[in-house]
C-alpha positions in Angstrom: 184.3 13.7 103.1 187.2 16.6 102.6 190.7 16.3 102.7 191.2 16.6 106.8 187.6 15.6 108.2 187.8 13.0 110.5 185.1 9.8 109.7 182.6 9.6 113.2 180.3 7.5 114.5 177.4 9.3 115.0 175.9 7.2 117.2 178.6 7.6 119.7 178.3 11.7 119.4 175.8 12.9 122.4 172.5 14.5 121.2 173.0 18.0 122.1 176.3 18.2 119.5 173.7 16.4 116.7 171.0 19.2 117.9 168.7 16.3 118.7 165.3 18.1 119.2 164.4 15.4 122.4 167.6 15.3 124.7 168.1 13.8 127.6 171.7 13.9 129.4 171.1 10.5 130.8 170.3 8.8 127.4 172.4 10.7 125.0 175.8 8.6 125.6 176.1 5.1 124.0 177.5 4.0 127.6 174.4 4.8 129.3 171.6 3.1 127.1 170.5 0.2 128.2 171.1 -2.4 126.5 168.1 -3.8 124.1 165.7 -6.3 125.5 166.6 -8.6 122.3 170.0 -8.5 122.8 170.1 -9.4 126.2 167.9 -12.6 125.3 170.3 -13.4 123.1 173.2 -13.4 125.4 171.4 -15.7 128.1 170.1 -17.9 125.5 173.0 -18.6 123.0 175.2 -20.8 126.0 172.0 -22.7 126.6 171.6 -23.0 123.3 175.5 -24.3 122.1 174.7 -26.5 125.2 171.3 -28.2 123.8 173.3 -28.9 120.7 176.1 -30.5 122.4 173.3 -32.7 124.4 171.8 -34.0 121.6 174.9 -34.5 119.6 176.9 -36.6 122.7 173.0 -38.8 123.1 173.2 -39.4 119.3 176.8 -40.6 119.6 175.9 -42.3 122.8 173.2 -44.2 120.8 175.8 -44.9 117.7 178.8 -46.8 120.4 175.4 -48.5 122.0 174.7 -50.0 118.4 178.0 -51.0 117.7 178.4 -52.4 121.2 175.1 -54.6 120.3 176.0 -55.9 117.5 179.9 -56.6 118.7 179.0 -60.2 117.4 177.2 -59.7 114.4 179.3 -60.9 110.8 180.4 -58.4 109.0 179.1 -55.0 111.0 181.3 -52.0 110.6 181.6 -50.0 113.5 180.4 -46.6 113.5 181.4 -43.1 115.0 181.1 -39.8 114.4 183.6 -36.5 114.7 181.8 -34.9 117.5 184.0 -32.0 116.8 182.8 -31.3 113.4 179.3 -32.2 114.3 178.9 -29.6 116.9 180.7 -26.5 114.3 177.9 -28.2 111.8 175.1 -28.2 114.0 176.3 -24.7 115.5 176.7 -22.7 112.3 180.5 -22.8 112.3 181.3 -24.6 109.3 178.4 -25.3 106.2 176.9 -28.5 106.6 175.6 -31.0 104.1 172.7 -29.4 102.1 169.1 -29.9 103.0 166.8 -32.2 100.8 165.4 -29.9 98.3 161.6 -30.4 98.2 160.4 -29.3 94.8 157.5 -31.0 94.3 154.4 -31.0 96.3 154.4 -35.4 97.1 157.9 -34.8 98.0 159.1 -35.8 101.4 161.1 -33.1 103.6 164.5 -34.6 105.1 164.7 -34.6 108.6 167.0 -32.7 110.8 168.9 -35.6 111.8 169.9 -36.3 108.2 173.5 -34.1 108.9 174.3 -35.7 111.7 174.0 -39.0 109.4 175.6 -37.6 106.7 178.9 -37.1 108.9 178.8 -40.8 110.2 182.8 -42.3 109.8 183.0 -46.1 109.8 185.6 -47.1 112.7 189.1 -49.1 111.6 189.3 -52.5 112.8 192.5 -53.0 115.5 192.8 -56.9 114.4 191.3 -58.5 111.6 188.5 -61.1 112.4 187.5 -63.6 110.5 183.8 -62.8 110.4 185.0 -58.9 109.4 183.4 -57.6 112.5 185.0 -54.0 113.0 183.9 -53.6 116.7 186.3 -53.2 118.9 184.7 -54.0 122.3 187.6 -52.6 124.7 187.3 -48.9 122.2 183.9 -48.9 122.7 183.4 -49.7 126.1 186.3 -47.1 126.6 184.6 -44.2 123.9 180.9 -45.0 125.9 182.3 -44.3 129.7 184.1 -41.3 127.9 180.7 -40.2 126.2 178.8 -40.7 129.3 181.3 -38.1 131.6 181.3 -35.5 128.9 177.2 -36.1 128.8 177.0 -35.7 132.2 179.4 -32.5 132.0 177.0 -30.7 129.5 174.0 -31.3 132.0 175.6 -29.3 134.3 176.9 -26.8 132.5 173.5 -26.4 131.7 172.2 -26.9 134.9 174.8 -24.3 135.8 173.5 -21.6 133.1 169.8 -21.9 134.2 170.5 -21.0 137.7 172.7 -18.5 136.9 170.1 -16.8 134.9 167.7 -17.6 137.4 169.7 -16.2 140.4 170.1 -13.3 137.9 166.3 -12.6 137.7 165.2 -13.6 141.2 168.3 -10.5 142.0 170.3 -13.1 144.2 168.0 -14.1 146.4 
């Protein structure tokens, strides 16, 4: 580039100015293209899918305040939780997550996908010291599993919400 040229984006430049051999006047402007088929996938689908990871991160957590609600009178049990926050950037792609089992021989056994969402397990700090060393907490518990439950409940429609949509989108609002 000289000294005084200005840098442009040639896609944005309509054909007749590049001396496009095929041009068409209703195609030549970036604003006009349709968008690609690909791309608009991606837009339905990427809610849907933030929502499908959210599902299955609230069940897991669901299923971890279930276990430590279970075994509320079991000696020594440390409570269990997770950081639902970090989870879903993990599970998302936001953040880097704990490194897959590497698989370098051929009798070697994969990890599982679930593995992460283990990995990221925090152990829950007692209120009162008991004398079996029990960690649960039965009024947190019952308190984080009602609070699971809504937010659960929340994602299903959101999801609910976001198929229609797309639906009603389709159909042309029928």
């Amino acid at each position: 580039m000289r000294c005084g040229e200005l840098a442009v984006n040639r896609s944005l430049i309509p054909a007749y100015v590049l001396q496009v051999d095929q041009h068409n006047a209703f195609t030549s402007n970036s604003w006009v293209r349709p968008a690609r088929r690909q791309d608009q996938m991606d837009r339905l689908t990427d809610s849907i899918d933030f929502q499908a990871q959210a599902l299955v991160l609230r069940s897991e957590r669901q299923r971890l305040i279930a276990s430590n609600i279970a075994n509320a009178d079991t000696p020594g049990y440390v409570a269990r939780d997770m950081d639902f926050a970090q989870a879903l950037k993990q599970a998302t792609g936001a953040i880097q997550g704990v490194a897959a089992l590497a698989v370098s021989q051929p009798g070697h056994i994969a990890g599982s996908g679930s593995s992460a969402v283990r990995a990221n397990l925090l152990y829950a700090t007692p209120a009162q010291t008991n004398l079996d060393r029990n960690t649960v907490d039965m009024d947190r518990e019952r308190a984080s599993f009602a609070d699971n439950a809504v937010k659960y409940e929340a994602t299903l429609r959101f999801i609910n919400s976001n198929v229609k949509t797309a639906l009603d989108a389709i159909r042309g609002g029928q």
